[in-house]
mmCIF file of the N, C-alpha and C atoms, coordinates in Angstrom:
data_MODEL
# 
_entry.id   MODEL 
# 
loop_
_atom_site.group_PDB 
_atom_site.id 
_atom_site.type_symbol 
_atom_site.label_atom_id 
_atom_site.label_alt_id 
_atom_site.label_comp_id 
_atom_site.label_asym_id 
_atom_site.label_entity_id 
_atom_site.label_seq_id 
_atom_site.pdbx_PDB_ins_code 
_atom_site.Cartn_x 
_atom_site.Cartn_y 
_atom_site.Cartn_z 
_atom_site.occupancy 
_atom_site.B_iso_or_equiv 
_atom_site.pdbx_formal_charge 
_atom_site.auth_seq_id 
_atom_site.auth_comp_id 
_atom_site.auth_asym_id 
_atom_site.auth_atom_id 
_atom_site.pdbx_PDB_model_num 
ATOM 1   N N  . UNK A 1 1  ? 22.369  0.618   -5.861  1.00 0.00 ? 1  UNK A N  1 
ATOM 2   C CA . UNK A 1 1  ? 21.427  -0.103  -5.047  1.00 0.00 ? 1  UNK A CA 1 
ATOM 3   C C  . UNK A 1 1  ? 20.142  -0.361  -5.839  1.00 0.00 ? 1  UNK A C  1 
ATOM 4   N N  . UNK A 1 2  ? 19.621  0.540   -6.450  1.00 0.00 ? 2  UNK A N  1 
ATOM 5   C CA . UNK A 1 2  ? 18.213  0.590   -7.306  1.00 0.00 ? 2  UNK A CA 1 
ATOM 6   C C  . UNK A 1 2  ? 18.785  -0.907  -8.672  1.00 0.00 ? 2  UNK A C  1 
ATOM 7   N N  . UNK A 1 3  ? 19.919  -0.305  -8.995  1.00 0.00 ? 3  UNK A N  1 
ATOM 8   C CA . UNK A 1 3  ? 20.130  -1.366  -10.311 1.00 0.00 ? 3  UNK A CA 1 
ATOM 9   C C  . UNK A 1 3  ? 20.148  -2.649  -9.441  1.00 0.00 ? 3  UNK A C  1 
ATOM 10  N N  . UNK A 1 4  ? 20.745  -3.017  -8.656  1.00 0.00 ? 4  UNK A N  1 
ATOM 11  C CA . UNK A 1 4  ? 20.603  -4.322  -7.916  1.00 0.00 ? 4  UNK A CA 1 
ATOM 12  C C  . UNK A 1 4  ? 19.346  -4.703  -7.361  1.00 0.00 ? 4  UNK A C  1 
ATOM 13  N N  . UNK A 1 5  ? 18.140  -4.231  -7.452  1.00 0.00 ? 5  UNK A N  1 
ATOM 14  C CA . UNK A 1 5  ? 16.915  -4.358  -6.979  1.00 0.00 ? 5  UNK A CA 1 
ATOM 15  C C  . UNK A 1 5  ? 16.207  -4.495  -8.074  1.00 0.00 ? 5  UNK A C  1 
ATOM 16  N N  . UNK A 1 6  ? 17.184  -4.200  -9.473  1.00 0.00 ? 6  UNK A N  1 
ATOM 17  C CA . UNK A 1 6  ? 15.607  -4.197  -10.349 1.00 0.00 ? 6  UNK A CA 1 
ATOM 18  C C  . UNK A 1 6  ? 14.948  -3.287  -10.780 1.00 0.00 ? 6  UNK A C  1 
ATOM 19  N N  . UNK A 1 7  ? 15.194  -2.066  -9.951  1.00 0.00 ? 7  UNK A N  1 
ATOM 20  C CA . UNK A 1 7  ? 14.358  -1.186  -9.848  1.00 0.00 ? 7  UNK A CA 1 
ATOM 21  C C  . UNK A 1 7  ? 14.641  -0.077  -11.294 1.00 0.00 ? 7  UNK A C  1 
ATOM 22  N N  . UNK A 1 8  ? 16.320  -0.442  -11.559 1.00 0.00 ? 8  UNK A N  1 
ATOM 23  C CA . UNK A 1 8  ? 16.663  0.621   -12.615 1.00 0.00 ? 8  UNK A CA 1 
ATOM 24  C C  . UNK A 1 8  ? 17.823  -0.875  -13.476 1.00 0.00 ? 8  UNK A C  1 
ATOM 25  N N  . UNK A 1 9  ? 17.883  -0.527  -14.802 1.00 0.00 ? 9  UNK A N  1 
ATOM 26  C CA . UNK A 1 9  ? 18.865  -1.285  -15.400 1.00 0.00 ? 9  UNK A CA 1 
ATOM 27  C C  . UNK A 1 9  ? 20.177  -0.688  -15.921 1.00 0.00 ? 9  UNK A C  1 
ATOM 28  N N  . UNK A 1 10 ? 21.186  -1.232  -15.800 1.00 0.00 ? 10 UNK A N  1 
ATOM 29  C CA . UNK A 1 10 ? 22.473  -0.844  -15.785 1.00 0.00 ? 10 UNK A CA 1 
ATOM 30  C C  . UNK A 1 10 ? 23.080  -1.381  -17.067 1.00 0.00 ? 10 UNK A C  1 
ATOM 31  N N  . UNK A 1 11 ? 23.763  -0.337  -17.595 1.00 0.00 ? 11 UNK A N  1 
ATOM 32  C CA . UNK A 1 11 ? 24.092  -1.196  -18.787 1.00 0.00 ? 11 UNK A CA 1 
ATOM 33  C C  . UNK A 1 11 ? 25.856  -0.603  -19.149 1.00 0.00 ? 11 UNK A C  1 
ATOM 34  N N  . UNK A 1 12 ? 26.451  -1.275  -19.371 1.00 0.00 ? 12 UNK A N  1 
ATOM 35  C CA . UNK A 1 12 ? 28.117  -0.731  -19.409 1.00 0.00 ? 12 UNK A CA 1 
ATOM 36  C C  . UNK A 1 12 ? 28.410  -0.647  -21.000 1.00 0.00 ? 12 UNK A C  1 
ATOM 37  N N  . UNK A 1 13 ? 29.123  0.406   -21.197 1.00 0.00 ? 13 UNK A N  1 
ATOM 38  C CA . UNK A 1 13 ? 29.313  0.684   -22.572 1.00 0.00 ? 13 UNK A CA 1 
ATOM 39  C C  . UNK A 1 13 ? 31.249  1.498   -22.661 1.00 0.00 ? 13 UNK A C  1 
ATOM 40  N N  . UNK A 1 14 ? 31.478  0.886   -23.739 1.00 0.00 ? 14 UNK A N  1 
ATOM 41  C CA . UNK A 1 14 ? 33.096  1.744   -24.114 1.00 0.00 ? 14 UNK A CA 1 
ATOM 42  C C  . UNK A 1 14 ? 32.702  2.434   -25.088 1.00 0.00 ? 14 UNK A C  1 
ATOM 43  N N  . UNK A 1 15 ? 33.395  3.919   -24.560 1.00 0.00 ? 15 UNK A N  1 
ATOM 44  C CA . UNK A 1 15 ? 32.778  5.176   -26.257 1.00 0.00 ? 15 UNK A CA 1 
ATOM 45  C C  . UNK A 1 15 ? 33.723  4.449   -26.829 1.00 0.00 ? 15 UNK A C  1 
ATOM 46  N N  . UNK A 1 16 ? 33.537  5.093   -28.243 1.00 0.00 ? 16 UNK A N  1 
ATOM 47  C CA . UNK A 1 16 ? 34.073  4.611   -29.462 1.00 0.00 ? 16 UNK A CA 1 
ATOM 48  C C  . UNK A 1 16 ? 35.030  5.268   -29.699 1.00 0.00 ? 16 UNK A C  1 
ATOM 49  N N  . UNK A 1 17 ? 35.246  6.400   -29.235 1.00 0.00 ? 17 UNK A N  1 
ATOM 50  C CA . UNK A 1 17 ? 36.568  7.065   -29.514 1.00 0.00 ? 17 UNK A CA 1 
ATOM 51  C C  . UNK A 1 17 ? 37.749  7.538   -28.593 1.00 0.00 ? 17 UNK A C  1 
ATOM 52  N N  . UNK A 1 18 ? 37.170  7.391   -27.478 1.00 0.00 ? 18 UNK A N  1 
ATOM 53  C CA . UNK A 1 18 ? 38.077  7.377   -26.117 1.00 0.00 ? 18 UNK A CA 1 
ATOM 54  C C  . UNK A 1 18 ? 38.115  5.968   -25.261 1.00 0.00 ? 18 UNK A C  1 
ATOM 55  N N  . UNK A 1 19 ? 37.954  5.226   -25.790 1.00 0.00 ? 19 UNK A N  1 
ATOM 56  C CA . UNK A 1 19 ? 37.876  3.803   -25.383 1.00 0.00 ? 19 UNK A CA 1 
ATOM 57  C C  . UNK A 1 19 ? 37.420  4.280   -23.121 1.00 0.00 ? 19 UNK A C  1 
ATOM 58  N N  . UNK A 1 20 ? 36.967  5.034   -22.843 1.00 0.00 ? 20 UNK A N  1 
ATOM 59  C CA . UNK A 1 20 ? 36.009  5.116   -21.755 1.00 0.00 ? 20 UNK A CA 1 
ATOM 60  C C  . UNK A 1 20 ? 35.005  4.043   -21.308 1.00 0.00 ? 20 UNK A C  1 
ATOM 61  N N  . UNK A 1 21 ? 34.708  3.791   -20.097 1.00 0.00 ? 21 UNK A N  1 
ATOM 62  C CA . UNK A 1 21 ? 33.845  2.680   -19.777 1.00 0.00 ? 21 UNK A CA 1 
ATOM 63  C C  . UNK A 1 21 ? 32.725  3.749   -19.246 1.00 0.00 ? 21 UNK A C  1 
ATOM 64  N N  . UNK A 1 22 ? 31.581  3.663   -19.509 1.00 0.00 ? 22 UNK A N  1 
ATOM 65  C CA . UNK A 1 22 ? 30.485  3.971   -18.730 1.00 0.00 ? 22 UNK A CA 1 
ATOM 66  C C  . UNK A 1 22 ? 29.238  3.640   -18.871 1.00 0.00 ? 22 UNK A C  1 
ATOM 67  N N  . UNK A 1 23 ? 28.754  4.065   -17.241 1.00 0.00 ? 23 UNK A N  1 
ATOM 68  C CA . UNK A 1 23 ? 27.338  3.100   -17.111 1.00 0.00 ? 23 UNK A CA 1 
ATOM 69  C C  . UNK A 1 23 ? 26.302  3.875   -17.261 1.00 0.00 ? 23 UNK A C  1 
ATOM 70  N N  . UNK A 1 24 ? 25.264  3.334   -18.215 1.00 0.00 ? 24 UNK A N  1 
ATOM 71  C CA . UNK A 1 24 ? 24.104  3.654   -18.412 1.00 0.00 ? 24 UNK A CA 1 
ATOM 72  C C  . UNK A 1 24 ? 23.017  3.217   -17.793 1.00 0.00 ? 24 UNK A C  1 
ATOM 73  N N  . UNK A 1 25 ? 22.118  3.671   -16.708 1.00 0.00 ? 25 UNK A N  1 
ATOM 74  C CA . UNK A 1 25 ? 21.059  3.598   -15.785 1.00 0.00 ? 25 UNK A CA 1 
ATOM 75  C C  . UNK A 1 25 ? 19.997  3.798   -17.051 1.00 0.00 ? 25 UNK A C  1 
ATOM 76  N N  . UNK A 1 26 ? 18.942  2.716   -16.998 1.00 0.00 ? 26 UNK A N  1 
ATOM 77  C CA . UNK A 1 26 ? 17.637  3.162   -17.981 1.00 0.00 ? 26 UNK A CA 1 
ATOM 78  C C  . UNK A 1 26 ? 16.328  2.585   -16.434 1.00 0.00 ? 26 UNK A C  1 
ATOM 79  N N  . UNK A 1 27 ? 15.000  3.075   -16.712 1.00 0.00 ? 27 UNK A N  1 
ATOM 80  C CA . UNK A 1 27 ? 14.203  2.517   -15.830 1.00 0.00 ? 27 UNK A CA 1 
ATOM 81  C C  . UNK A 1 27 ? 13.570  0.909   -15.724 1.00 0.00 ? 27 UNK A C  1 
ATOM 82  N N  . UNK A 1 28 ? 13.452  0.589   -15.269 1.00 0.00 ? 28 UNK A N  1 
ATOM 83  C CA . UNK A 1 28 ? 12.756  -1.220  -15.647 1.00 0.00 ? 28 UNK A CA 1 
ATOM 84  C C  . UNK A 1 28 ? 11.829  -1.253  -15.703 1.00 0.00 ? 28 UNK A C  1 
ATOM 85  N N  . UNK A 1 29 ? 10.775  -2.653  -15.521 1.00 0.00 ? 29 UNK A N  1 
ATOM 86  C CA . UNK A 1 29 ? 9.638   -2.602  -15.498 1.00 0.00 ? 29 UNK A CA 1 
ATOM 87  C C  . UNK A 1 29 ? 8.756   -1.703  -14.494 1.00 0.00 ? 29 UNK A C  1 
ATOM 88  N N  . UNK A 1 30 ? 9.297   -2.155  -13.171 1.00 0.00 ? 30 UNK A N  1 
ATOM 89  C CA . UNK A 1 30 ? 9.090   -1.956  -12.681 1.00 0.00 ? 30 UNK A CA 1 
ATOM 90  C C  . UNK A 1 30 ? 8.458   -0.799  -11.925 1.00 0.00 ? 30 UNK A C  1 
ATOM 91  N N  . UNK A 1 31 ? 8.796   0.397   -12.819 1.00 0.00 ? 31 UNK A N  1 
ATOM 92  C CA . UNK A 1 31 ? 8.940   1.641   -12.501 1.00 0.00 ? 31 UNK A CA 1 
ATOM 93  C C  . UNK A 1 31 ? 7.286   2.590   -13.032 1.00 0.00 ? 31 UNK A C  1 
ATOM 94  N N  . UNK A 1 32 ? 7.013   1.303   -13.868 1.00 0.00 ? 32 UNK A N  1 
ATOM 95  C CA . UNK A 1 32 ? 5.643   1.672   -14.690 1.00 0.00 ? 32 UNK A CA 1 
ATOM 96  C C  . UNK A 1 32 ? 4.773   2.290   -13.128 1.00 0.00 ? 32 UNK A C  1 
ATOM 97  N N  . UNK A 1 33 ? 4.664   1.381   -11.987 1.00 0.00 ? 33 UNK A N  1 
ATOM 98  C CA . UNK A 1 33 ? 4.037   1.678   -11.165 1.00 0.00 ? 33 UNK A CA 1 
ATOM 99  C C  . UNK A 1 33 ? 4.098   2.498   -10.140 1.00 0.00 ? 33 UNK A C  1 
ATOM 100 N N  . UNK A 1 34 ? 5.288   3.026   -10.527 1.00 0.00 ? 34 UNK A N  1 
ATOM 101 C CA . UNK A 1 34 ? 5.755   4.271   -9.479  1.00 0.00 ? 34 UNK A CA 1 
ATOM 102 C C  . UNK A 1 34 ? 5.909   5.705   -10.326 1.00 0.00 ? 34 UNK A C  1 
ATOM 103 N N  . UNK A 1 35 ? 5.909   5.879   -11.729 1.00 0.00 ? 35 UNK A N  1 
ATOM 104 C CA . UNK A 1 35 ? 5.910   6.515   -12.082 1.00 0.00 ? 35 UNK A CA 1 
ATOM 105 C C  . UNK A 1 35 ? 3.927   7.379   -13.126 1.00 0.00 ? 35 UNK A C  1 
ATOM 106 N N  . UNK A 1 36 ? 3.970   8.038   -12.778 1.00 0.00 ? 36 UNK A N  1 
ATOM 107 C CA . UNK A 1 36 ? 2.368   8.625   -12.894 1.00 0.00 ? 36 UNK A CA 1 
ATOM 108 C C  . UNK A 1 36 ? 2.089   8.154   -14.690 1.00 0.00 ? 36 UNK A C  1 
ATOM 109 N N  . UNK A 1 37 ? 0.893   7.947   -14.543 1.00 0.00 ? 37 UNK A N  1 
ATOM 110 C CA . UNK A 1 37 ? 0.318   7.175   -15.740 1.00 0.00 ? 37 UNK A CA 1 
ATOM 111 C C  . UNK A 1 37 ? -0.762  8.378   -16.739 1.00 0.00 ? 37 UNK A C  1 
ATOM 112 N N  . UNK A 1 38 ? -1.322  8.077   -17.724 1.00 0.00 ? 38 UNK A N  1 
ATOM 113 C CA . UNK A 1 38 ? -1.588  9.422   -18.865 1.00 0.00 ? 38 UNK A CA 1 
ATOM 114 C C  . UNK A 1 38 ? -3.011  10.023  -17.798 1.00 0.00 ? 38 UNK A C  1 
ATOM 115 N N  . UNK A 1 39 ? -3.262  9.360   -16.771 1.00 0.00 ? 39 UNK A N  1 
ATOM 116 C CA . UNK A 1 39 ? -4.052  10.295  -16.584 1.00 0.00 ? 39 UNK A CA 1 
ATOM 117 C C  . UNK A 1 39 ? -3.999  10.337  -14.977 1.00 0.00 ? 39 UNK A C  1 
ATOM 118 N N  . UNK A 1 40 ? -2.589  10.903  -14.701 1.00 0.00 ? 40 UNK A N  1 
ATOM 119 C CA . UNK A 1 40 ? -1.654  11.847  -13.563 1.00 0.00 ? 40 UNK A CA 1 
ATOM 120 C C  . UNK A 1 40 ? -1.880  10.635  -12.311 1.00 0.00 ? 40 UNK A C  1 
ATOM 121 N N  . UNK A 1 41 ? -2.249  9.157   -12.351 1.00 0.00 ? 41 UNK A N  1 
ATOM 122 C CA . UNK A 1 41 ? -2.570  8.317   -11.085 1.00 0.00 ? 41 UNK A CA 1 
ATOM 123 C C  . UNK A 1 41 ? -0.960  7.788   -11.041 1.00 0.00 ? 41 UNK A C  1 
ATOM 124 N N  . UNK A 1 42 ? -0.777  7.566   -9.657  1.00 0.00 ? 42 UNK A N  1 
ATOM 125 C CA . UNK A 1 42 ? 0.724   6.408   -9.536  1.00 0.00 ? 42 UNK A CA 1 
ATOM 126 C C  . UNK A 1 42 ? 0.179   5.804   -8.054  1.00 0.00 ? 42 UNK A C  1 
ATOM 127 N N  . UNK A 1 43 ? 0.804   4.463   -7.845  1.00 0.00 ? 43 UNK A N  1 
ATOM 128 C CA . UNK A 1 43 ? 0.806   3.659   -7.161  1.00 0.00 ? 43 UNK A CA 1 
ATOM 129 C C  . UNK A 1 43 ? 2.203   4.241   -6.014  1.00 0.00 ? 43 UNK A C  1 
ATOM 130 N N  . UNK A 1 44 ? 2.641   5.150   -6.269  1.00 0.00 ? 44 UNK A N  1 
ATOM 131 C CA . UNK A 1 44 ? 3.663   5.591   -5.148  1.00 0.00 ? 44 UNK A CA 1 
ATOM 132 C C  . UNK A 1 44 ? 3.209   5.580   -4.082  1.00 0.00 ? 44 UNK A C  1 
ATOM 133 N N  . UNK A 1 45 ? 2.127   6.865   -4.124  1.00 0.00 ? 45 UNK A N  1 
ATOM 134 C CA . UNK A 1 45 ? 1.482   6.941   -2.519  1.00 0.00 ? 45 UNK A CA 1 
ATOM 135 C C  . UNK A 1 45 ? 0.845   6.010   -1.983  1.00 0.00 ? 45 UNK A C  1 
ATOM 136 N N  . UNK A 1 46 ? 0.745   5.304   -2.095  1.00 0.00 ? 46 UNK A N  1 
ATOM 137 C CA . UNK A 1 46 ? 0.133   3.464   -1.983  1.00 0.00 ? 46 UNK A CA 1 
ATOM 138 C C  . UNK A 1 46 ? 1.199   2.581   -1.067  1.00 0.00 ? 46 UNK A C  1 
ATOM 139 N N  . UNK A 1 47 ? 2.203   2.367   -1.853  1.00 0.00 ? 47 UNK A N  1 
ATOM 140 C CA . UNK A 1 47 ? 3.568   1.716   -1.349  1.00 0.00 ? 47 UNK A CA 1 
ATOM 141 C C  . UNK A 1 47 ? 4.041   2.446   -0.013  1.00 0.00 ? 47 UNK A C  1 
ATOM 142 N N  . UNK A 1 48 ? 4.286   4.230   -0.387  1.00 0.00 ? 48 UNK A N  1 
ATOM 143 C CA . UNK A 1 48 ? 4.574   4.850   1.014   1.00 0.00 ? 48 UNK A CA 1 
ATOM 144 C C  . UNK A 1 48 ? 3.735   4.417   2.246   1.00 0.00 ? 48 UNK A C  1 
ATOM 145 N N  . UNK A 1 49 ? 2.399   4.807   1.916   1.00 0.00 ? 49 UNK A N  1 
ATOM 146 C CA . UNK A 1 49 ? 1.056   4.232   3.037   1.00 0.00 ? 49 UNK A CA 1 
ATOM 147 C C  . UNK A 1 49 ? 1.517   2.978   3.935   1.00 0.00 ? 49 UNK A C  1 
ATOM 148 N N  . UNK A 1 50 ? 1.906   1.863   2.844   1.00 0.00 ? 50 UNK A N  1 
ATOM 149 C CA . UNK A 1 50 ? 1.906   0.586   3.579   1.00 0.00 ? 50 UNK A CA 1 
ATOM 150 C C  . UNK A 1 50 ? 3.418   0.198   3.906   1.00 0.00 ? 50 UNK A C  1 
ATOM 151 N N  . UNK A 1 51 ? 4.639   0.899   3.924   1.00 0.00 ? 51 UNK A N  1 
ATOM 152 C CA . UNK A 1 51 ? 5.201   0.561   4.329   1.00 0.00 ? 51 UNK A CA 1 
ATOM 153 C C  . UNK A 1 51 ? 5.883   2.076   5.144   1.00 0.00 ? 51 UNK A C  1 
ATOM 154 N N  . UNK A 1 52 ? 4.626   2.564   5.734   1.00 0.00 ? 52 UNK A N  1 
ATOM 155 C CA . UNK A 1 52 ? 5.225   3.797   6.754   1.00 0.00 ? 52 UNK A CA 1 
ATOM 156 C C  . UNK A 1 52 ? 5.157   3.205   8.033   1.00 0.00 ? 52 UNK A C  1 
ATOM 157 N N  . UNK A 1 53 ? 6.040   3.773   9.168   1.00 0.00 ? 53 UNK A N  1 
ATOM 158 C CA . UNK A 1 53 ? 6.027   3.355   10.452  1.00 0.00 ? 53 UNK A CA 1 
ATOM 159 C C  . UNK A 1 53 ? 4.305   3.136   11.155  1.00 0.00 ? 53 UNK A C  1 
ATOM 160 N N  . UNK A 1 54 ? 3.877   3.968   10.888  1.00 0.00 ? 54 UNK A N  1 
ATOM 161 C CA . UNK A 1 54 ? 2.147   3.968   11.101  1.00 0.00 ? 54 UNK A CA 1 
ATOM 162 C C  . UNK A 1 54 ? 1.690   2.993   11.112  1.00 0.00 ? 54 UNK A C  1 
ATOM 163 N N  . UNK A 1 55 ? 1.394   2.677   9.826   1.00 0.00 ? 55 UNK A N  1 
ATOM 164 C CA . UNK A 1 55 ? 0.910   1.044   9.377   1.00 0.00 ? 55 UNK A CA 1 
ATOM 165 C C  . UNK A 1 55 ? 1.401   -0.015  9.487   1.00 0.00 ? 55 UNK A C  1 
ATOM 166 N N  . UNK A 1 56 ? 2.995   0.208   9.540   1.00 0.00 ? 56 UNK A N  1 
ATOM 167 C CA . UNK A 1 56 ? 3.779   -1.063  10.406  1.00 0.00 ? 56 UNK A CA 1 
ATOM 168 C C  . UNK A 1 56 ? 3.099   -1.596  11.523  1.00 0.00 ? 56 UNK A C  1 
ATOM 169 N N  . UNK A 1 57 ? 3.941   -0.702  12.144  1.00 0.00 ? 57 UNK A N  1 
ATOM 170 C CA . UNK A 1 57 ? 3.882   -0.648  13.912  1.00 0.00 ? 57 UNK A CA 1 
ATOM 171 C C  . UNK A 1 57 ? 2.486   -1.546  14.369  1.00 0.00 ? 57 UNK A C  1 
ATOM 172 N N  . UNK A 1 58 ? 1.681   -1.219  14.425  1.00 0.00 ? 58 UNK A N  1 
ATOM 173 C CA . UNK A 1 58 ? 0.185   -2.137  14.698  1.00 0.00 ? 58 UNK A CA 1 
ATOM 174 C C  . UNK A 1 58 ? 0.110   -3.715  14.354  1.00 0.00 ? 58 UNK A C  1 
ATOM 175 N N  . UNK A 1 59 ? 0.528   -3.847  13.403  1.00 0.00 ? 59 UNK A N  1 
ATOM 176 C CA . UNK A 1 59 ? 1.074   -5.257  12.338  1.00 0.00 ? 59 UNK A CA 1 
ATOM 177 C C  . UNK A 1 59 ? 1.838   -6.015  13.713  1.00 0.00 ? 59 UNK A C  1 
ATOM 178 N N  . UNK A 1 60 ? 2.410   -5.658  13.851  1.00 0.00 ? 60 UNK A N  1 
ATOM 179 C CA . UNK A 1 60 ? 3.515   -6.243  15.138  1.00 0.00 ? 60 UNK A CA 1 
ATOM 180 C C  . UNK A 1 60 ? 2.736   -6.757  16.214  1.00 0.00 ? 60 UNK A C  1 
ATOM 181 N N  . UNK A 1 61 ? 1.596   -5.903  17.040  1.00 0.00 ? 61 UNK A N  1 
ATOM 182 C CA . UNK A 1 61 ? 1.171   -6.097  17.971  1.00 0.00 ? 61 UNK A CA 1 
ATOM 183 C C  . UNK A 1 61 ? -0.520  -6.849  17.899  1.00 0.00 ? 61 UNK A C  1 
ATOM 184 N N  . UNK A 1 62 ? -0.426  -7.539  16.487  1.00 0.00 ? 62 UNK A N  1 
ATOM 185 C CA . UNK A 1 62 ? -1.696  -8.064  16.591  1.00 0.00 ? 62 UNK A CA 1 
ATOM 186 C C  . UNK A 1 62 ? -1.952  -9.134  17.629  1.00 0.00 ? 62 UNK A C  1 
ATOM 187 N N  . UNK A 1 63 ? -0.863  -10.173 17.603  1.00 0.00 ? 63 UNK A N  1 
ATOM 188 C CA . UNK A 1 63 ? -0.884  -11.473 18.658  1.00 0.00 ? 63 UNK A CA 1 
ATOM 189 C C  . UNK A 1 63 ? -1.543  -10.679 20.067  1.00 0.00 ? 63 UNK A C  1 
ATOM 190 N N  . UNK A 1 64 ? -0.683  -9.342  20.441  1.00 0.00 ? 64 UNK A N  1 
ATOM 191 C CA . UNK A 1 64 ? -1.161  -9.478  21.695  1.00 0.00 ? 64 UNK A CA 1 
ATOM 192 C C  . UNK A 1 64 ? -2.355  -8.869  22.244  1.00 0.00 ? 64 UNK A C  1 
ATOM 193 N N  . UNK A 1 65 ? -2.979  -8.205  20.698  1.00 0.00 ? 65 UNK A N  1 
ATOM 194 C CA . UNK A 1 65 ? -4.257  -7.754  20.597  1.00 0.00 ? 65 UNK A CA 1 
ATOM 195 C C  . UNK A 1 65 ? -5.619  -8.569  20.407  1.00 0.00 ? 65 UNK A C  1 
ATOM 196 N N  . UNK A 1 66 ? -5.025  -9.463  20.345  1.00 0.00 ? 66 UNK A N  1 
ATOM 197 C CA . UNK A 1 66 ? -5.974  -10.884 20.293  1.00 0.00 ? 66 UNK A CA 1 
ATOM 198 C C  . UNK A 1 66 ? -6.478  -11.450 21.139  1.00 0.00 ? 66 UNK A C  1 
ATOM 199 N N  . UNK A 1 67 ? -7.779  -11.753 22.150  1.00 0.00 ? 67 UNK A N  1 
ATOM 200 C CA . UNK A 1 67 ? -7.378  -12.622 22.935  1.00 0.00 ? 67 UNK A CA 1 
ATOM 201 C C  . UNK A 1 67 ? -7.438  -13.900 23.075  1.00 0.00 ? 67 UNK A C  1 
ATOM 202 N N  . UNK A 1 68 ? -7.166  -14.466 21.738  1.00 0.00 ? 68 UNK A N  1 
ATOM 203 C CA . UNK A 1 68 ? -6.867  -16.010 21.565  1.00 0.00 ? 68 UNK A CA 1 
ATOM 204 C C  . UNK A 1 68 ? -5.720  -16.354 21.073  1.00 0.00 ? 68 UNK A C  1 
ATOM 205 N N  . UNK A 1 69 ? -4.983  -15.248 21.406  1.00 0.00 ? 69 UNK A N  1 
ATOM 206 C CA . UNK A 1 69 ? -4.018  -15.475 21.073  1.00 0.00 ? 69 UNK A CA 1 
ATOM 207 C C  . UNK A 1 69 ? -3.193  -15.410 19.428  1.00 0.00 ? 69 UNK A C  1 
ATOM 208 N N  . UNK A 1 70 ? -3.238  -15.627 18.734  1.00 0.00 ? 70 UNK A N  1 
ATOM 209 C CA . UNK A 1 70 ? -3.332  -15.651 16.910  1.00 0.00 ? 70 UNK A CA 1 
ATOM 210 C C  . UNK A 1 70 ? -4.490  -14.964 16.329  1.00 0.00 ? 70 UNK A C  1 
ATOM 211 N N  . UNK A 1 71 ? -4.688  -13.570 16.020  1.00 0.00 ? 71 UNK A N  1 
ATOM 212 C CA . UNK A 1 71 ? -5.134  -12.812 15.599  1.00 0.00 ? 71 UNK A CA 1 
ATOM 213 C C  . UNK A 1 71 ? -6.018  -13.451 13.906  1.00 0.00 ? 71 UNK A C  1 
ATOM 214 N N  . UNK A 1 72 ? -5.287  -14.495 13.091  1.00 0.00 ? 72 UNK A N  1 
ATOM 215 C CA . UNK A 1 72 ? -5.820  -15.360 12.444  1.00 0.00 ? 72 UNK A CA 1 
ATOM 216 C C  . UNK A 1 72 ? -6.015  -16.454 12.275  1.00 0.00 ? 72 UNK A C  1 
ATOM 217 N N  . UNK A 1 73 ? -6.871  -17.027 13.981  1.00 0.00 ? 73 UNK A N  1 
ATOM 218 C CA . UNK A 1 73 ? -7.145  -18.124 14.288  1.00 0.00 ? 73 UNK A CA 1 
ATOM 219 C C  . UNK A 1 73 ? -8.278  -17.920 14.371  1.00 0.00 ? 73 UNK A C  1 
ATOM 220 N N  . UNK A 1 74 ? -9.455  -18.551 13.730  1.00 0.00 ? 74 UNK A N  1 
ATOM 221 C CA . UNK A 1 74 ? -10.637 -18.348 14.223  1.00 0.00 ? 74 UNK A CA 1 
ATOM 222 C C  . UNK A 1 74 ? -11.483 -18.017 15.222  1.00 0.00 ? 74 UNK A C  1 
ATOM 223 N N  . UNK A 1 75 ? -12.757 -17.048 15.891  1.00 0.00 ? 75 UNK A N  1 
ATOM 224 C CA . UNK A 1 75 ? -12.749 -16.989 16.970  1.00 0.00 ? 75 UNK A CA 1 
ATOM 225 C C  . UNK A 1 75 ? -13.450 -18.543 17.675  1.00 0.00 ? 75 UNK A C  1 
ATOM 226 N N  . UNK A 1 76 ? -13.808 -18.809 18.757  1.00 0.00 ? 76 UNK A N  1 
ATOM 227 C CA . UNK A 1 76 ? -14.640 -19.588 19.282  1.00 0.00 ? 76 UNK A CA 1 
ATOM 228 C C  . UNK A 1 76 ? -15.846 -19.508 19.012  1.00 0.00 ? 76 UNK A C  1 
ATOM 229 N N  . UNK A 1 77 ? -16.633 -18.688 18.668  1.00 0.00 ? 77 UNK A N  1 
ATOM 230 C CA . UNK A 1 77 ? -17.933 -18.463 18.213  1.00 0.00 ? 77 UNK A CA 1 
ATOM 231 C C  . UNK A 1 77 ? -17.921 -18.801 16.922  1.00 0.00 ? 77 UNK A C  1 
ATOM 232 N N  . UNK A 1 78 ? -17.447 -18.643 15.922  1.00 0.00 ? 78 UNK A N  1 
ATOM 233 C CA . UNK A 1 78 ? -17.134 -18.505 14.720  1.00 0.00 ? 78 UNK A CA 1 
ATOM 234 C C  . UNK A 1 78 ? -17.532 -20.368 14.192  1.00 0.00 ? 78 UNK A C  1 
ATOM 235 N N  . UNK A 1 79 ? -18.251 -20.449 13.071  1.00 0.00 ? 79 UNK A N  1 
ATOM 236 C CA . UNK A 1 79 ? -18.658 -21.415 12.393  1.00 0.00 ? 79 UNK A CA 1 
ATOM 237 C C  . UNK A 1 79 ? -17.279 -22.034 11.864  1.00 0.00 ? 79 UNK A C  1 
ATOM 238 N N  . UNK A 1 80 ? -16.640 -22.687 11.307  1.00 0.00 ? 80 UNK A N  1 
ATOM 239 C CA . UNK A 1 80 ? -16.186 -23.286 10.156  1.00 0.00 ? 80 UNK A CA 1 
ATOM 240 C C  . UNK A 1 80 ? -16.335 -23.003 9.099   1.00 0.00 ? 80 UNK A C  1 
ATOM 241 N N  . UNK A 1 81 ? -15.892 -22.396 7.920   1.00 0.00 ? 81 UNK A N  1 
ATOM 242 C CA . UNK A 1 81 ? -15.914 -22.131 6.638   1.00 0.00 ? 81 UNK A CA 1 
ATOM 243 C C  . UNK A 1 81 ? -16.057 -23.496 5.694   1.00 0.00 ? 81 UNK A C  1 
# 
């Protein structure tokens, strides 16, 4: 699942002396940002934050928290940009 996302690269190889097929998982780019950097920071706990039920959930109910309906519709008071 990770190699199909990108997230890890897959690479297929035959040994040389048992004519064997196997797959080699290496990390991708991608991983730079999930994995902690020379001075111990990562963007993990970041990603968890914004895609936990918590921070979802609210996202959903902006329309009806609005009362104009579209939460990024300007208000009526509100000038023109």
């Amino acid at each position: 699942m990770l190699a199909g996302h990108n997230v890890l690269t897959c690479r297929v190889e035959t040994g040389e002396l048992d004519g064997k097929v196997e797959r080699k998982y290496g990390a991708a780019p991608v991983v730079k940002f999930l994995a902690k950097n020379q001075n111990g920071d990562s963007m993990a706990p970041l990603f968890n934050m914004a895609l936990s039920k918590a921070f979802m959930d609210p996202l959903y109910c902006l329309k009806d928290a609005s009362p104009w309906g579209d939460p990024f519709r300007q208000s009526p008071w509100d000038k023109p940009i």
